[in-house]
C-alpha positions in Angstrom: 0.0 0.0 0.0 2.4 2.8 1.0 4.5 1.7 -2.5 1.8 2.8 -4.7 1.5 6.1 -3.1 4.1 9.2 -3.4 2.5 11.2 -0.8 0.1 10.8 2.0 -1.4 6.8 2.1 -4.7 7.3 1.0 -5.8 3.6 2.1 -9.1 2.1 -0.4 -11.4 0.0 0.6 -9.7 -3.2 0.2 -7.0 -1.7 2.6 -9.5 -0.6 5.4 -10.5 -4.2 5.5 -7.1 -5.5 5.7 -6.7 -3.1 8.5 -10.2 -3.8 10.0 -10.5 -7.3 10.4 -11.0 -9.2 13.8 -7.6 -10.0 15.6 -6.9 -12.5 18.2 -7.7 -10.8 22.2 -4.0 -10.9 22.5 -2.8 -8.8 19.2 -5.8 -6.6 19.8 -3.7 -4.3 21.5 -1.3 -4.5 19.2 -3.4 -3.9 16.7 -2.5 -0.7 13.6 -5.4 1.3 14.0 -4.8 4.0 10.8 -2.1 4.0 8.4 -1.2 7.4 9.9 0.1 5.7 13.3 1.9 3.2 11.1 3.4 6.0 9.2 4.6 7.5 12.9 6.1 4.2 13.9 7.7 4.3 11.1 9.4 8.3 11.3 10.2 7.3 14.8 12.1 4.1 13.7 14.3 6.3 11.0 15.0 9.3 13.0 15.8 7.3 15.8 18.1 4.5 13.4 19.5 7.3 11.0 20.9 10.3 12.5 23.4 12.7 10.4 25.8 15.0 11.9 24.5 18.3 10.9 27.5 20.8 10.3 26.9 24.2 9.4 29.3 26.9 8.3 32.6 26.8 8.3 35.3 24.9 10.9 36.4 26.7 13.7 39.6 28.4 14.0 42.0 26.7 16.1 43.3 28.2 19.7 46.7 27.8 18.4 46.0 30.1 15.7 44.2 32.5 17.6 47.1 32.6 20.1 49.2 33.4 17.0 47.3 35.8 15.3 47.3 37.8 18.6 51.3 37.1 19.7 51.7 38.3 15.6 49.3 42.0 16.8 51.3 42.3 20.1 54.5 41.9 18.8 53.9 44.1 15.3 51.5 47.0 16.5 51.7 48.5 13.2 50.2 45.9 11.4 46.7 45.2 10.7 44.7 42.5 9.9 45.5 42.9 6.3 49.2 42.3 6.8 48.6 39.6 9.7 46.1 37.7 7.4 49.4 37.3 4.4 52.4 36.7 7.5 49.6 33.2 8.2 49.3 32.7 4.4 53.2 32.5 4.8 53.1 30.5 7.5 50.3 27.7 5.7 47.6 28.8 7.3 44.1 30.0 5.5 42.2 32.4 7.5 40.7 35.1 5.9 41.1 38.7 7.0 37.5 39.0 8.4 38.3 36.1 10.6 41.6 38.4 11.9 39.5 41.4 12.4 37.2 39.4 14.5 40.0 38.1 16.6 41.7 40.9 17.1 39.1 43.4 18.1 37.7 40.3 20.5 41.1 40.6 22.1 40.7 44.5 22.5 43.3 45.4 19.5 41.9 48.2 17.6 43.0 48.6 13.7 46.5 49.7 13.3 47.7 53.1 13.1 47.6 55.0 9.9 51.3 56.8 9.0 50.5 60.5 10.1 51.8 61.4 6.3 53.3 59.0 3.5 56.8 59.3 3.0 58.7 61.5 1.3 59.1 59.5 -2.6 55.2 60.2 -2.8 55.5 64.1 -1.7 55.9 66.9 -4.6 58.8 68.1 -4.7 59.9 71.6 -6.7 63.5 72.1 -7.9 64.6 74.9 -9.6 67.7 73.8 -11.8 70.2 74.9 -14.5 72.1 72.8 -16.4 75.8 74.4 -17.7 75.9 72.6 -20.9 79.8 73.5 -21.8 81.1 71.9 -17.8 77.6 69.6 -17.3 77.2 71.1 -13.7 73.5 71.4 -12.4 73.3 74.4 -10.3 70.3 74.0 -8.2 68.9 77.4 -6.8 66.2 76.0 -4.7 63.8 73.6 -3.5 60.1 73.2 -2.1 57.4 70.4 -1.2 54.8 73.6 -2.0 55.6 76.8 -3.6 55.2 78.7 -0.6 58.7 77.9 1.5 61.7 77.8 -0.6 65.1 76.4 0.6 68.5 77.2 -1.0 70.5 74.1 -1.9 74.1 73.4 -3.1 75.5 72.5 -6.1 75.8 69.4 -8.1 78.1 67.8 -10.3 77.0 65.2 -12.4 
């Protein structure tokens, strides 16, 4: 009976008489009353005999990593998680930079510091230069990051 059917038993009347008929007094008890308590026996018996280890998301990160992420943000205070996440990628460990963030800020480190100013092969820099063609000296008469403040400088031979 529940082979024929896909969803829900839908028992006919040949089935209800199957089910109906007169049992011996001792299997009376024992008895299947509807196909719906047969059906309930039967989700017991499978979630009871097959049970699957659910996993969801990803694996947790180790407490050896965690302990080295946050030896790697004690020890380097200028780096961030940016620069942590590539030292572990050096090391053979995969942990993304989220993951870092999280560990660090649950350890009270805050993102590193920015550099007040970037260093001076980024800055503009004005030169005010002539070239002696006949001796190849570079006379340079002065030099500014802005306009503004000019500074004398010496001259160079090239």
């Amino acid at each position: 009976m529940l082979r024929r059917q896909v969803a829900q038993p839908r028992p006919d009347r040949a089935d209800r008489a199957l089910l109906a008929r007169p049992l011996p007094a001792r299997l009376r008890l024992h008895r299947i009353a509807t196909p719906d308590t047969l059906l309930a026996w039967h989700r017991r018996l499978v979630k009871k005999k097959w049970t699957y280890p659910t996993k969801q998301g990803r694996p947790p990160v180790s407490e050896e990593i965690r302990a080295l992420i946050v030896r790697l943000a004690r020890e380097n205070p200028r780096w961030g998680h940016r620069r942590i996440q590539g030292e572990l990628l050096g090391l053979g460990h995969r942990v993304g930079e989220r993951t870092v963030r999280r560990i660090l800020a649950a350890a009270g480190f805050g993102p590193a510091p920015r550099r007040a100013s970037p260093t001076w092969f980024l800055k503009r820099l004005y030169v005010l230069f002539v070239m002696e063609i006949e001796t190849r000296r570079v006379r340079i008469f002065g030099s500014a990051e802005d306009l503004t403040r000019c500074s004398p400088a010496p001259t160079c031979t090239f």
